[in-house]
N, C-alpha and C positions, 0 to 999 in steps of 0.2 A: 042731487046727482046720485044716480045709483052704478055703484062702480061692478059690478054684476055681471053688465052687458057686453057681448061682444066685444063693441071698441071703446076703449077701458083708455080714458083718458092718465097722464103721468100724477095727477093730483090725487090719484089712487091709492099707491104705492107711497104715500109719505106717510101712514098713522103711525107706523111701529119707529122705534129704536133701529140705529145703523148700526152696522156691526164695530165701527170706531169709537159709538158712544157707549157702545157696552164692555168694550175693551176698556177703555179709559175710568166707565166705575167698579170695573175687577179691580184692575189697577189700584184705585184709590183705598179698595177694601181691604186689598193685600198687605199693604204699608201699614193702615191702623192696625191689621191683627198683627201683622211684625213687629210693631212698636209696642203694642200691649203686652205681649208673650215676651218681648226684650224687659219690661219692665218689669214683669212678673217673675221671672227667674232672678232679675238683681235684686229684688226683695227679700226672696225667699232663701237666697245666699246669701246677704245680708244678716237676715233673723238667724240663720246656721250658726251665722259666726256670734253673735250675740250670745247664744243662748250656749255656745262651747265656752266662750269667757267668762258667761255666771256659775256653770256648772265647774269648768276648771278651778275658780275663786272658792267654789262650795268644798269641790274634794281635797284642795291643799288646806282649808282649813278644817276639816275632819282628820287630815292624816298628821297635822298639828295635836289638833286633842287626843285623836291615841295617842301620839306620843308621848305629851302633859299626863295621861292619865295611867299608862303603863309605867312610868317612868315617878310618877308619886302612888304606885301601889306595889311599887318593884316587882308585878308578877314577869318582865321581863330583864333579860342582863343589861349590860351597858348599852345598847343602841338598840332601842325597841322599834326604829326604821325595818332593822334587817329582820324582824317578825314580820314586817309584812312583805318583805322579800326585796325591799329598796338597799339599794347599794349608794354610791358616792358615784355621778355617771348620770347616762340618761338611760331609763329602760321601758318599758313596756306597761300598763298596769295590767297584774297578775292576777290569777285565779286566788290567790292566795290573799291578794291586797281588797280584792272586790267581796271575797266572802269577810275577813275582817271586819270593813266598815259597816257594812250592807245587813250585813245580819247579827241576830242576837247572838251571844252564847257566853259560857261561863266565865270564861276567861278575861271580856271584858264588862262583865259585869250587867249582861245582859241590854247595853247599850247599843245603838244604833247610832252612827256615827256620819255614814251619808246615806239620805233617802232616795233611791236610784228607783225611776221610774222601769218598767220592761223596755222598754226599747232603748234603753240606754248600754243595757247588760249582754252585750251577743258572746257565745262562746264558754259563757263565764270569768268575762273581763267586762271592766268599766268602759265605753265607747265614748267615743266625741257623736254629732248628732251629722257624720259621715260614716259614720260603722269600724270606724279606725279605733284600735286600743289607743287611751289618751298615754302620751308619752310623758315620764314625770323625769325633772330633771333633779340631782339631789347635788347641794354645791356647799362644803366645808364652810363658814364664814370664816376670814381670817380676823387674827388681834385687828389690824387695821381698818377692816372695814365695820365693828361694828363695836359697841362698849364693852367692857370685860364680861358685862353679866351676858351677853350672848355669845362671850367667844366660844370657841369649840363647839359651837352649835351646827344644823345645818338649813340651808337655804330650799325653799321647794320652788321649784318653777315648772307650769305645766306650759311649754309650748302650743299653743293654738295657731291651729290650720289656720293661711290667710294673713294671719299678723304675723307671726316669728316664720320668715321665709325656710330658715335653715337651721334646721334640726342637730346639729351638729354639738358630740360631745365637749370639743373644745372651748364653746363659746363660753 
């Protein structure tokens, strides 16, 4: 049958897609890309948060060994924290604490103490992997909470985005 001709039978008009059936596989397209690009951002804020918790675990134990290390060469006074500009409190990490670890120089001995990738360092501060200075908290231990040989010591705790909701000096 050749639909061509003048009187063009209804059997003509059926080869293509209706316009319901093409609605319905946008439709369906839409949802798997939604769901995939949902999936793909909770990964990838996922791996954020990961990778602020190894890096957070890496700089509290660098700003540990400066202290062990300043603190048995005595080139600083009694609280070799406040070299690198940490106080008792939560603060910011500083241009001052980022060049410390990050780079050589004489004073500690030409050691490297945390290996900070570039994108780590905006500003000339140590970042979380949101572009935020990591916030370092510094917390006295008491007699009670820990054995004599670490009393009067102090506690590091780096709050991470995502896990510690509430950045709050008090806690």
């Amino acid at each position: 049958m050749n639909c061509f001709r003048l009187n063009q039978s209804a059997d003509c008009f059926r080869r293509g897609f209706t316009l319901m059936e093409l609605l319905v596989v946008i439709a369906i397209m839409g949802v798997l890309v939604a769901t995939f690009a949902f999936s793909t951002v909770s990964a990838r804020e996922n791996a954020r948060t990961v990778k602020a918790t190894a890096e957070a675990r890496e700089l509290s134990n660098a700003i540990r060994l400066y202290a062990m290390i300043q603190m048995d060469t005595e080139l600083s006074g009694d609280d070799p924290l406040a070299d690198l500009g940490l106080r008792e409190g939560l603060v910011d990490a500083s241009t001052t604490l980022t060049k410390s670890l990050t780079e050589p120089n004489e004073k500690n001995g030409e050691t490297v103490f945390y290996n900070a990738n570039a994108k780590s360092i905006r500003g000339g501060r140590l970042c979380d992997p949101w572009g935020h200075p990591y916030k370092i908290r510094i917390r006295k231990v008491s007699e009670g909470e820990a054995d004599k040989s670490e009393a009067n010591d102090y506690k590091i705790i780096l709050p991470i985005p995502g896990r510690h909701r509430r950045l709050d000096v008090n806690n």
